[in-house]
C-alpha positions as a Python dict, from the first residue, in 0.01 Angstrom:
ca = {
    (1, 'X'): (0, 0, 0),
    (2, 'X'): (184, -55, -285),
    (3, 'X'): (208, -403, -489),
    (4, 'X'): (569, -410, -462),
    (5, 'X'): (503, -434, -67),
    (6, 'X'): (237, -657, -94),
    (7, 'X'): (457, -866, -300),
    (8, 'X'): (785, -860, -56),
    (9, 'X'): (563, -961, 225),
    (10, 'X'): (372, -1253, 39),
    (11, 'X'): (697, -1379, -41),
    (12, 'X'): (876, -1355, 321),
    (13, 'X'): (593, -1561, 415),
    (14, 'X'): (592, -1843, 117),
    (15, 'X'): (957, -1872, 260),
    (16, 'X'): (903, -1884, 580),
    (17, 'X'): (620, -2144, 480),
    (18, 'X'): (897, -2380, 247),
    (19, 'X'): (1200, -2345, 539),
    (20, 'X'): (933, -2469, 771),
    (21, 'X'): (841, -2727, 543),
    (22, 'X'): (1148, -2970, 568),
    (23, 'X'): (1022, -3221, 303),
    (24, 'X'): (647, -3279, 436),
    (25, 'X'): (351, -3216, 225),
    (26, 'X'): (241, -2874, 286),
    (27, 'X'): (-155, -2783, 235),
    (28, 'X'): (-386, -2536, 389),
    (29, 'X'): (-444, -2790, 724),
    (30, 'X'): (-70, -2813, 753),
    (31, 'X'): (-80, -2386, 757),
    (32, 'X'): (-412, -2342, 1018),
    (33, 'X'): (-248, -2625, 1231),
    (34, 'X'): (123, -2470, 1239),
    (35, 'X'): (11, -2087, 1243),
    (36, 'X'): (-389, -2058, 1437),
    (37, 'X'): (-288, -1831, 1703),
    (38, 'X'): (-119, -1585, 1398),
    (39, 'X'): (-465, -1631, 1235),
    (40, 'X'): (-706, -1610, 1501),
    (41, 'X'): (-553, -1515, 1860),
    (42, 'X'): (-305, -1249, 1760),
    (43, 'X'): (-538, -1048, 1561),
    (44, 'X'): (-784, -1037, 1802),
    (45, 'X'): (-550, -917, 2068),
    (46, 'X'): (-467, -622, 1808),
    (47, 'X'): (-807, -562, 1757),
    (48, 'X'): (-812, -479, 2117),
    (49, 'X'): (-504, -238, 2094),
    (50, 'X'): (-687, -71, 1794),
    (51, 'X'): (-1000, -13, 2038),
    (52, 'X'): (-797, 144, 2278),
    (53, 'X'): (-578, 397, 2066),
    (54, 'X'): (-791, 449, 1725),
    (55, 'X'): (-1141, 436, 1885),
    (56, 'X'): (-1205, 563, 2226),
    (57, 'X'): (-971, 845, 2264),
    (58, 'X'): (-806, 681, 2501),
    (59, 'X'): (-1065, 642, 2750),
    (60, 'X'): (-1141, 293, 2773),
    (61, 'X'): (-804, 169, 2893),
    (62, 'X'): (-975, -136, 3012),
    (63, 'X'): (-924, -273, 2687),
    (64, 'X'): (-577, -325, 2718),
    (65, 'X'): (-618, -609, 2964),
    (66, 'X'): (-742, -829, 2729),
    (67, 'X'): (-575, -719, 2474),
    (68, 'X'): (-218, -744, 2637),
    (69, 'X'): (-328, -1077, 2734),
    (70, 'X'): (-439, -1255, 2347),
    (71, 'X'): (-126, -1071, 2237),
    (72, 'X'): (77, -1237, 2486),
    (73, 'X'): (-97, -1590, 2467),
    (74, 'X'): (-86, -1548, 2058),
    (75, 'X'): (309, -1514, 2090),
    (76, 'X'): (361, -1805, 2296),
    (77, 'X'): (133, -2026, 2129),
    (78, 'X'): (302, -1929, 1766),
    (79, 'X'): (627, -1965, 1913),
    (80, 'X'): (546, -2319, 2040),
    (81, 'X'): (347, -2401, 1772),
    (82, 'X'): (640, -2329, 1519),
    (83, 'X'): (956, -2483, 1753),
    (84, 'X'): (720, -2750, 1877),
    (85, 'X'): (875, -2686, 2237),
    (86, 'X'): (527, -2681, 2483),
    (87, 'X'): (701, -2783, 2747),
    (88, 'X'): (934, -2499, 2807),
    (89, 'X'): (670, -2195, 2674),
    (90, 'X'): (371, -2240, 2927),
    (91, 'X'): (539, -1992, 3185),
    (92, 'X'): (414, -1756, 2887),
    (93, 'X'): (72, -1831, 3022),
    (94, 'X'): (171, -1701, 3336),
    (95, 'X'): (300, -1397, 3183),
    (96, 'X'): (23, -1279, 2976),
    (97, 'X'): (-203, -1171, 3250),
    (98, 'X'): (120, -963, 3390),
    (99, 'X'): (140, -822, 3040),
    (100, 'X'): (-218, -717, 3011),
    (101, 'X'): (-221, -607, 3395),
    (102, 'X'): (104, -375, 3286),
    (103, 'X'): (-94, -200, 2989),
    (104, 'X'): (-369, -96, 3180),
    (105, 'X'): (-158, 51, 3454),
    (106, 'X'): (93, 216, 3210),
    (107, 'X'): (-137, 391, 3021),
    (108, 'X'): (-428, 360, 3284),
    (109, 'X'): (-485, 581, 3560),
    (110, 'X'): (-137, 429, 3706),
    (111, 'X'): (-273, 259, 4023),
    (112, 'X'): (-28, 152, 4244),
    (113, 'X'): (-176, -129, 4371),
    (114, 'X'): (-179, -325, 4017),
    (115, 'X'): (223, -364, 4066),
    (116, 'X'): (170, -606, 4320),
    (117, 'X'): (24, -919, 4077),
    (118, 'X'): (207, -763, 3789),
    (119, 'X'): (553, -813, 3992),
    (120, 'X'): (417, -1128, 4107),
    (121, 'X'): (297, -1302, 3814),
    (122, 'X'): (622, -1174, 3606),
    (123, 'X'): (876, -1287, 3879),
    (124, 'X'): (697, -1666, 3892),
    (125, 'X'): (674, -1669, 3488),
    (126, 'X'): (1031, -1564, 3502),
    (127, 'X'): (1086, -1842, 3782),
    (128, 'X'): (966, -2114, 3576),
    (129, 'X'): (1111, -2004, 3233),
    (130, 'X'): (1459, -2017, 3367),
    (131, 'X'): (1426, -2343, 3600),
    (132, 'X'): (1298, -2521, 3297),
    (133, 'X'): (1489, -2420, 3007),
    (134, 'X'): (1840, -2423, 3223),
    (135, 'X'): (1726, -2726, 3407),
    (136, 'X'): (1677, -2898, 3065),
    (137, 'X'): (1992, -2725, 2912),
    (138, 'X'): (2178, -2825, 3184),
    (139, 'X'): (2069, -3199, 3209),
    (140, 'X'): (2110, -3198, 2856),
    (141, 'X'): (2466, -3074, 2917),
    (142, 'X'): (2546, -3312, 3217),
    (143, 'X'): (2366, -3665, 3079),
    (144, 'X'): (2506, -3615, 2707),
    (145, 'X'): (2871, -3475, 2795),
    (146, 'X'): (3125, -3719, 2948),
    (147, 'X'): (3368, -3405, 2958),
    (148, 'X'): (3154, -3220, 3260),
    (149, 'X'): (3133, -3534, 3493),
    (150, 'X'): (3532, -3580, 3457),
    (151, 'X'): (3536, -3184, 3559),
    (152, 'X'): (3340, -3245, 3816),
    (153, 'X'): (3551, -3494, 3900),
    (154, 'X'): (3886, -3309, 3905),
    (155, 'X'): (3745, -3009, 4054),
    (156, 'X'): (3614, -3209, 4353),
    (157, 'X'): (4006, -3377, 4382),
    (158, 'X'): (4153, -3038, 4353),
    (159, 'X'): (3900, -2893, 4649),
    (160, 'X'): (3982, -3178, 4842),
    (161, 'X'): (4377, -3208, 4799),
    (162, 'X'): (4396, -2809, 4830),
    (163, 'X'): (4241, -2866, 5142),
    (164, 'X'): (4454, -3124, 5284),
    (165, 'X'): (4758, -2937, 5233),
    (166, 'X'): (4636, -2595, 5417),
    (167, 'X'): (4522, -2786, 5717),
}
């Protein structure tokens, strides 16, 4: 690698680090607390990926579950970590296993029978991503815009006087 790349992508990251920043003090427990899974979860989950295609041949496809699975749970967590937003990534959790499940059947001996938790487990993670994120965007929306509930409002009168008139 050369130090020109080495360079470019120590200072992506010291900018990354300073955007995040926003006027705190920044040490090294400021850096493990905002980016542990990056540190510790992600690269473990690699780890497994490098098992599976550098190592074994491509034998030991079993690998991939776990690995799909850190990967998955290292994304989320960084994500949440860095947008401080818990409470709308935890379907992520639900996801992972899906993910994992997925890799081993992809590149597996393609049972069948694994699509029925992968479908499963992506279709509820799915579920509860959207009915919490549009659920909050949309309370958001209706508590903190007087403009909706006056729509609302004159769209219910229209329905109502449109109806009147073609009975």
């Amino acid at each position: 690698m050369k130090i020109k790349t080495i360079g470019g992508v120590l200072l992506l990251l010291l900018g990354v680090i300073l955007l995040l920043n926003q006027g705190e003090s920044f040490g090294p427990g400021k850096i493990f607390a905002l980016f542990w899974p990056s540190l510790f979860v992600i690269p473990v989950g690699l780890f497994f990926h490098w098992l599976y295609f550098g190592m074994t041949g491509r034998n030991g496809s079993g690998l991939l579950i776990p690995g799909g699975i850190l990967l998955t749970v290292g994304f989320v967590c960084q994500i949440a970590m860095l947008f401080d937003n818990w409470a709308y990534m935890w379907p992520g959790f639900v996801l992972a296993p899906a993910i994992g499940l997925l890799e081993f059947y992809w590149f597996g001996n393609r049972n069948k029978w694994l699509l029925i938790p992968i479908n499963i487990l992506t279709v509820l993670s799915l579920l509860f991503f959207a009915v919490f994120s549009l659920g909050r965007l949309v309370g958001d929306l209706l508590a903190s815009q007087p403009y909706i509930a006056i729509l609302f409002i004159l769209a219910g009168a229209a329905v109502l006087l449109l109806r009147k008139k073609t009975d």
